[in-house]
N, C-alpha and C positions, 0 to 999 in steps of 0.2 A: 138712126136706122132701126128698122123694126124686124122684130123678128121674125123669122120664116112660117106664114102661115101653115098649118097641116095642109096634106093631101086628101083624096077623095078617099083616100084608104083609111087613114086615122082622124078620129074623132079629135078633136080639140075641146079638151079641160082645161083647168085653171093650171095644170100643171103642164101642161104643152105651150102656153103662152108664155111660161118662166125659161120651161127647159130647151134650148133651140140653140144651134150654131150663132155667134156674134162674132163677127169679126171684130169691132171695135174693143172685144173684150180680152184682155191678155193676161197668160197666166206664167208670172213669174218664181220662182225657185230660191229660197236663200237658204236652205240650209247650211251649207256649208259656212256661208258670209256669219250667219246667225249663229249656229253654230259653234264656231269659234270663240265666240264669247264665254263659253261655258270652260273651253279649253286651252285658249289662250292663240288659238289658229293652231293647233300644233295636229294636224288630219295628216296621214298615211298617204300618199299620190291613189294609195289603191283603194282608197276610201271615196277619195275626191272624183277616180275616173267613172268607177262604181255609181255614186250620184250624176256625174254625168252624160254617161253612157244611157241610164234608165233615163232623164232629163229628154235625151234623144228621141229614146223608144218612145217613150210617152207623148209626145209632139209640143212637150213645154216649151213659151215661145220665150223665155229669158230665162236667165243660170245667174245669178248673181255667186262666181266664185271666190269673190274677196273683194280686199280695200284696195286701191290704186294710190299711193301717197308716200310720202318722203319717208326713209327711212334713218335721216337726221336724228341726233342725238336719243336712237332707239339700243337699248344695248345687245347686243350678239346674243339670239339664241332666249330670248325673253319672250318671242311671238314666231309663230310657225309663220312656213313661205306665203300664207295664205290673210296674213294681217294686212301686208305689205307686198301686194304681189311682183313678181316680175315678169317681164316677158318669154323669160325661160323657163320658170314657173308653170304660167300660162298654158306653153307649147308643150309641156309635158303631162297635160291632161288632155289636150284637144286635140295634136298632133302637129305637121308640119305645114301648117298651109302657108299659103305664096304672101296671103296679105294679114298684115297687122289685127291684133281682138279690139273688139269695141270695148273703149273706157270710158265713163263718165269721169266727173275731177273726185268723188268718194269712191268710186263701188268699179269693179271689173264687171261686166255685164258679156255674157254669151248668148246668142240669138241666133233663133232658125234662120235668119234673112242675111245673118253675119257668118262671115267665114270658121267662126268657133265649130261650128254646127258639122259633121262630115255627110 
């Protein structure tokens, strides 16, 4: 897809051919997932809501807010709710909706087009 020629109103520069609306292009968020590495996942809910509250405002189209994965022979309290998320986890930054967060098999993943999003 290409992108959106100028109108009759604006000139078209080398920098109007780069800077343009793409829908094919999506901007994903990991702070928090990333994050975590530095801290061990151990983030405040008010930290996590905070990123994804502005996530919202901003119109980012995915939130990557943690790992999705077994928490098997993990020991108590060595990694925040956010290494190993849960679905109660989850519900306590995004709120209560009807249908389940999108998860890939590593990463929790929130999306405008997914119910995470209010």
């Amino acid at each position: 897809m290409k992108a959106a020629k100028p109108t009759a109103k604006t000139k078209e520069t080398a920098t109007s051919r780069w800077l343009s609306f793409r829908p094919e292009i999506k901007v994903v968020d990991c702070t928090i997932r990333d994050g975590g590495l530095m801290n061990n996942h151990h983030f405040d809910d008010k930290i996590v809501k905070v990123v994804y509250d502005t996530c919202v405002a901003a119109g980012v189209d995915y939130m990557e807010i943690g790992y999705k994965s077994s928490r098997k022979g993990i020991k108590v309290g060595e990694h925040g709710d956010w290494k190993y998320c849960t679905e109660d986890a989850i519900r306590r930054i995004v709120g209560d909706n009807k249908t389940a967060s999108a998860a890939t098999i590593t990463r929790t993943f929130c999306r405008r087009s997914n119910p995470c999003w209010t």
